[in-house]
C-alpha positions in Angstrom: 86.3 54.4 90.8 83.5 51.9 91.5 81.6 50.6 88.5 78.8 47.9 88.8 77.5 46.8 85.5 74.3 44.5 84.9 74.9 42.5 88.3 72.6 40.2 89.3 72.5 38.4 92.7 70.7 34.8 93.2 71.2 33.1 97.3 69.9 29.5 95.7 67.0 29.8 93.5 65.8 33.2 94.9 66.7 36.5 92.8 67.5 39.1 95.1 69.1 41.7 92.7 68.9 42.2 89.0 70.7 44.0 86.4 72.1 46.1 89.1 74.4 49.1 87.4 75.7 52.4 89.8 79.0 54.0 89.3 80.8 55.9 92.1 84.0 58.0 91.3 86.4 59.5 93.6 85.5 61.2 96.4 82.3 61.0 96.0 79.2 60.1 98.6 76.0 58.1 96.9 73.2 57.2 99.1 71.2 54.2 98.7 67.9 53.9 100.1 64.9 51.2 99.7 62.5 49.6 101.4 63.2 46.9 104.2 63.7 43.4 102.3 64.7 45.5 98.9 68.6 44.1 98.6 70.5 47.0 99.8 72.3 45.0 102.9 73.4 41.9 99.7 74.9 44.3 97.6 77.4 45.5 100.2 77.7 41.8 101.0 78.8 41.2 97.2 81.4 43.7 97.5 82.9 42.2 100.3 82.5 39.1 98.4 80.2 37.2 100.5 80.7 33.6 99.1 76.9 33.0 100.0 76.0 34.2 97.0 75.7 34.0 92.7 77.0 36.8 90.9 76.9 37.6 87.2 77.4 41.0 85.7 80.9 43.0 86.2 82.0 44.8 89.7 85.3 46.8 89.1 87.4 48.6 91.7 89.8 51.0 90.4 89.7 48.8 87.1 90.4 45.7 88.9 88.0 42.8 89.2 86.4 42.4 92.3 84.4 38.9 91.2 88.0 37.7 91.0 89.0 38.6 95.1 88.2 36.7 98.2 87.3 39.0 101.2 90.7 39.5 102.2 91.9 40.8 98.8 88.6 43.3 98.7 90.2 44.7 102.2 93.1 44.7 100.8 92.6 47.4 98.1 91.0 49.8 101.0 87.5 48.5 100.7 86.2 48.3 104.4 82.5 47.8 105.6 80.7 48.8 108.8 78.1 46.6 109.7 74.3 46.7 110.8 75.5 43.8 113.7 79.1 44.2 114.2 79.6 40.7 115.5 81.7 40.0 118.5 85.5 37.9 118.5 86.4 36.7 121.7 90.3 36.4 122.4 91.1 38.9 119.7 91.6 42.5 120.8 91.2 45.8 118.8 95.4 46.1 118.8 96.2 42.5 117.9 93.8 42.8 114.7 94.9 46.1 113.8 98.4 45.9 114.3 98.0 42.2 112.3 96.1 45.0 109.2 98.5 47.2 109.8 101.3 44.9 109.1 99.6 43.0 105.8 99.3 46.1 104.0 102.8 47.4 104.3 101.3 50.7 107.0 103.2 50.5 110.0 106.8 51.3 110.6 106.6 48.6 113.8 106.8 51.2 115.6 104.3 50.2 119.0 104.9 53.6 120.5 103.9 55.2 117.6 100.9 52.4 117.2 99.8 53.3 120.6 99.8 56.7 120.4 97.8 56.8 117.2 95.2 54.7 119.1 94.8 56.6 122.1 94.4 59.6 119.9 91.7 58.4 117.8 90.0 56.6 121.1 89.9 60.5 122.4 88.6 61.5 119.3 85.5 58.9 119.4 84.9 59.8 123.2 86.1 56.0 123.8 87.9 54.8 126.5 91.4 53.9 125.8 90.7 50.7 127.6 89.1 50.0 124.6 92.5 49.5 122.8 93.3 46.0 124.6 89.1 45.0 124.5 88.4 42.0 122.5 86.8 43.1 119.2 83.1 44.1 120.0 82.7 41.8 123.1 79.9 42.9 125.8 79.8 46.4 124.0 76.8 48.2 123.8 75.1 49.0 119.9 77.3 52.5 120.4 80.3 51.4 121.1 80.1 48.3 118.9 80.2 51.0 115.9 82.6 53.7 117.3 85.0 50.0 117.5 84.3 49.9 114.0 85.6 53.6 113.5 88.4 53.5 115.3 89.7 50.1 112.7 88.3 52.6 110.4 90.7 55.6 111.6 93.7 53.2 111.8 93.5 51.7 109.0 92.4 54.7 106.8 90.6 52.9 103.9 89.6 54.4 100.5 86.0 52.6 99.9 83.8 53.0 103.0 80.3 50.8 102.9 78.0 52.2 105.6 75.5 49.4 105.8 73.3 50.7 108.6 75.4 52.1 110.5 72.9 54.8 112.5 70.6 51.2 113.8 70.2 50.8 117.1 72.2 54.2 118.0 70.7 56.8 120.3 70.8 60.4 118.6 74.1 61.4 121.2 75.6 58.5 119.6 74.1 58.8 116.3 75.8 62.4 116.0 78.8 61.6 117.2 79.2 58.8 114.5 78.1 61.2 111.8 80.3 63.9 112.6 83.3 62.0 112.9 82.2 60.1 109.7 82.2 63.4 108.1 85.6 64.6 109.4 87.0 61.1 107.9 85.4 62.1 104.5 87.1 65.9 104.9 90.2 64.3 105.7 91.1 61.4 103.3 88.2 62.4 100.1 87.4 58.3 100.4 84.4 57.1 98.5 81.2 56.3 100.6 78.3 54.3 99.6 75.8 54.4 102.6 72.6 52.3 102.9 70.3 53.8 104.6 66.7 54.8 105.4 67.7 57.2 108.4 67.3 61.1 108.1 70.0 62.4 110.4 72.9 60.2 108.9 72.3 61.6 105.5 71.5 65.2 107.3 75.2 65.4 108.1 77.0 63.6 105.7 75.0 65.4 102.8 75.5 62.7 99.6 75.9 64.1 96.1 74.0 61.2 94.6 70.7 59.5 95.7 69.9 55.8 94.8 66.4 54.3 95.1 66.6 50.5 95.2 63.0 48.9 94.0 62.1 45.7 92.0 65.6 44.2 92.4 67.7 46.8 90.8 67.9 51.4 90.7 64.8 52.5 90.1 65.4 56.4 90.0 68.8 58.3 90.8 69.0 61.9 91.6 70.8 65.0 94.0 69.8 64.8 97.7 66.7 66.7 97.5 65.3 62.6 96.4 66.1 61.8 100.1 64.6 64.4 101.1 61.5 63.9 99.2 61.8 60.3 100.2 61.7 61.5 103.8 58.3 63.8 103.6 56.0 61.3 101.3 57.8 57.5 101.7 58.4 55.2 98.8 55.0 55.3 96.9 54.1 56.1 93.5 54.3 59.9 93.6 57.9 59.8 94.4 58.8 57.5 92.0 57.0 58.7 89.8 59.4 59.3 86.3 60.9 56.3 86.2 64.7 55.6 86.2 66.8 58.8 86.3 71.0 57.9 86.4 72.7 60.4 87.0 
């Protein structure tokens, strides 16, 4: 279970979120959705423990304390992130940082057959090329591939806590489908909880969230089932939709 209680994020002097409180239990998928400029990118950037920025309030993990973890401890209790901008590593290949994963949380037998064929199996399953297994991380990929690399760490290294910061930007709707679906065959395999941040219709279309989140004036301004993003979708962020103030469910 993920519980945020009364955080509140300052980068310098500038307040970006504020008494910021959402709850996630098992298995389940929240959506959170705002305006461009309205936080949602920091606040997946404080789980991840982004040492950019001040954090007050409480952010607990399965009842441990995630203020008190550095990036790599965050990963290390299943917590993984995908990106907007996946950024690029030269000299570091998809199978030297997995296998390294792998290996620092007690997951692999050492096995490099086995490794390999789990690979080439999940490349097939992403419509990747298993070339892609020896690619350096990212490098000279297109906006497509740069986030089916990201799912096939994510495959491997079968987190609990997936972040979907964006994912569906800059992804053409063959590519936006494939992601969704196979994001949604993840989610019917392992039950992990998802938090995505999005403003996208056909992400959410597919993946079909329990919980709605409506980020405005630096913290949840309403909460409901997914017919919110839905009416977020026909009439926009204006008054009439948030109209009733803060709703938690």
């Amino acid at each position: 279970m993920l519980k945020i209680e009364n955080v509140s994020v300052k980068n310098g002097e500038k307040v970006i979120l504020e008494n910021f409180t959402l709850e996630i239990k098992p298995g389940e998928i929240h959506a959170l959705m705002g305006q461009n400029g309205a936080g949602k990118s920091t606040i997946a950037k404080v789980l991840l423990r982004d040492a950019h920025y001040d954090v007050s309030g409480s952010i607990s993990f399965h009842d441990k304390n995630l203020l008190l973890m550095n990036t790599t401890e965050v990963a290390r209790e299943g917590i993984f992130l995908v990106m907007q901008n996946p950024i690029e590593i030269a000299g570091v290949t998809n199978a030297e940082v997995l296998r390294t994963a792998l290996n620092d949380r007690g997951m692999t037998t050492g096995n490099i057959l086995e490794f390999n064929r789990e690979l080439t199996e999940h490349c097939k399953r992403l419509e990747l090329p298993t070339s892609f297994i020896h690619r350096d991380i990212n490098y000279n990929m297109s906006g497509g591939e740069k986030k089916k690399n990201a799912l096939l760490h994510l495959w491997m290294l079968k987190p609990n806590f997936l972040i979907l910061d964006e994912i569906d930007s800059g992804l053409d709707v063959d590519s936006l489908k494939k992601v969704s679906h196979s994001l949604l065959e993840y989610y019917e395999t392992y039950h992990p909880i998802i938090l995505v941040i999005t403003h996208q219709k056909t992400l959410l279309d597919i993946l079909k969230p329990q919980f709605v989140h409506i980020l405005q004036d630096k913290h949840i301004a309403k909460s409901g089932d997914f017919s919110l993003a839905e009416q977020i979708f026909k009439e926009g962020f204006g008054a009439s939709t948030m109209r009733g103030g803060e709703k938690n469910e």
